[in-house]
Residue, then its C-alpha position, 0 to 999 in steps of 0.5 A: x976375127x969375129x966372136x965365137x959361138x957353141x951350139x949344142x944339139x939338144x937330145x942325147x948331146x945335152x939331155x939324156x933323152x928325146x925333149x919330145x918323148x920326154x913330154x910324151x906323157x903329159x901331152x897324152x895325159x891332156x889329149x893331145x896325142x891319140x893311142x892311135x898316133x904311137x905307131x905312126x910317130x914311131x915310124x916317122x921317128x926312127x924313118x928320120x933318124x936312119x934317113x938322116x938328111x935326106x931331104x925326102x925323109x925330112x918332108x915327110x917327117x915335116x909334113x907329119x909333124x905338122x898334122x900331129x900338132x895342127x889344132x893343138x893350142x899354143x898355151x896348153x902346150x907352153x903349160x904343159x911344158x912349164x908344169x913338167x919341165x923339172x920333172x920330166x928333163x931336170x934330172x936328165x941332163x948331162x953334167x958333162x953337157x951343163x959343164x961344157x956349157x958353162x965352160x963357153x960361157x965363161x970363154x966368152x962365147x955365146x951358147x945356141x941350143x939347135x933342136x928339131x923339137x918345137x920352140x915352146x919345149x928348146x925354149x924353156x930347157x934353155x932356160x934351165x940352162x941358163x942358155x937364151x939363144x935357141x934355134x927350134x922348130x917353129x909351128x905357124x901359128x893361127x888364133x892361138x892354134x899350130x894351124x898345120x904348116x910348119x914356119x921352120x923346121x929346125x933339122x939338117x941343111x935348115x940347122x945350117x941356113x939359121x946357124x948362118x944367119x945368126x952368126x951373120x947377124x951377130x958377127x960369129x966367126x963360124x971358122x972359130x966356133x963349136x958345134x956338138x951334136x949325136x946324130x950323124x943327120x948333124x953332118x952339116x952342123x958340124x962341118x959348118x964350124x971350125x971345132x966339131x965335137x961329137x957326143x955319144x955318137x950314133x955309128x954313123x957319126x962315129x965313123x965320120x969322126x973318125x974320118x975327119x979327127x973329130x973329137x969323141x965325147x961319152x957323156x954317161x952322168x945325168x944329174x939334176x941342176x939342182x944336185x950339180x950346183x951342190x956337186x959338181x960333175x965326178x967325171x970333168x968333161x976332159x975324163x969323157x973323152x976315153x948327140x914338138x919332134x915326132x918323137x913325141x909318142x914313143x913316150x906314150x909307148x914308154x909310158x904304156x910299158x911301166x905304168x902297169x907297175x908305178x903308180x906315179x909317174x918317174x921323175 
């Protein structure tokens, strides 16, 4: 037998958010992102989420992701992350999420975060984690600007195609793996390993759990690195049993929402 692996789909599986809505703000904030784009990249965010896998949707999805970015350059977009990282996700990651990881962990297994956002945010939320191996999305990259094509997007089938890989590579035994996820477009993900666990399900995953006996997971505790380390998790993970994207400027919608009544931005 070969080693086993856990991968964990980012957003509202390990964070309590969308990694992409969370640097909303900041990417606004710095120009990166127009009003103009918030109607536009919400409607491709929820088109992807209620699409699932559908292979039309994701191009499309693709498609436009790689538009939005196209011109952007890759260092502002890394120092924007590296300057709101403990701000903007540090207090929103499950506590039953960071447990679960480190349970892997000391099991021996490695830890894959699998995201559709974009390698310059997974990366550095990996690195909080204390988790080093990722599979993002990566934008091509020309004289230091995403130049507007897309190298690997990291969503459906694609999460499977760089799951396979890497266990070949590292000799994963996926039959002996885990993989968590909250998004039924996760299907393939988690039909691909031997131990599927879903997280905080959105209905359509539920009902294939149930389907299939897959165990359930509410993770319902975001708490920051720091305060968890001090504390641990009130409700250990075996109690939760009883899931650069598009979605980048719903968080401009959010913002536009509050910042009338905060004169700071939350944390």
């Amino acid at each position: 037998m070969g080693r086993s692996a856990a991968f964990f789909d980012l957003d509202k599986t390990v964070i309590a958010k969308s990694s992409a809505l969370a640097f909303g703000r900041p990417f606004y904030r710095d120009g990166l992102i127009t009003r103009r784009d918030v109607v536009k990249s919400a409607y491709a965010q929820l088109m992807f989420r209620l699409g699932g896998t559908d292979e039309q949707t994701m191009a499309r999805t693709r498609d436009y992701l790689a538009t939005l970015c196209k011109g952007w350059q890759v260092e502002q977009v890394r120092q924007i992350v590296a300057e709101t990282l403990h701000e903007l996700i540090n207090p929103y990651v499950y506590a039953e999420a960071a447990a679960l990881i480190e349970e892997h962990q000391a099991a021996g297994r490695d830890v894959v975060l699998v995201s559709a956002s974009g390698e310059e945010m997974v990366r550095p939320i990996g690195e909080l984690l204390g988790v080093t191996d990722v599979i993002a999305t990566r934008m091509t990259v020309e004289g230091g600007r995403y130049s507007g094509e897309v190298e690997f997007y990291a969503a459906g089938p694609s999460k499977v195609e760089a799951v396979s890989e890497l266990a070949t590579a590292r000799g994963y035994d996926l039959a002996d793996s885990y993989a968590y996820s909250d998004s039924y477009s996760d299907r393939p993900l988690l039909e691909c390993v031997g131990h599927p666990t879903v997280v905080n399900p959105d209905r359509a995953l539920r009902k294939l759990a149930v389907e299939n006996a897959w165990p359930v997971l509410e993770f319902r505790h975001p708490i920051p690195l720091g305060r968890r380390l001090r504390e641990r998790p009130a409700v250990p993970v075996a109690a939760a049993a009883l899931g650069v994207g598009v979605g980048v400027a719903i968080g401009i919608a959010w913002y536009g929402r509050h910042r009338r009544g905060k004169v700071t931005p939350a944390a």
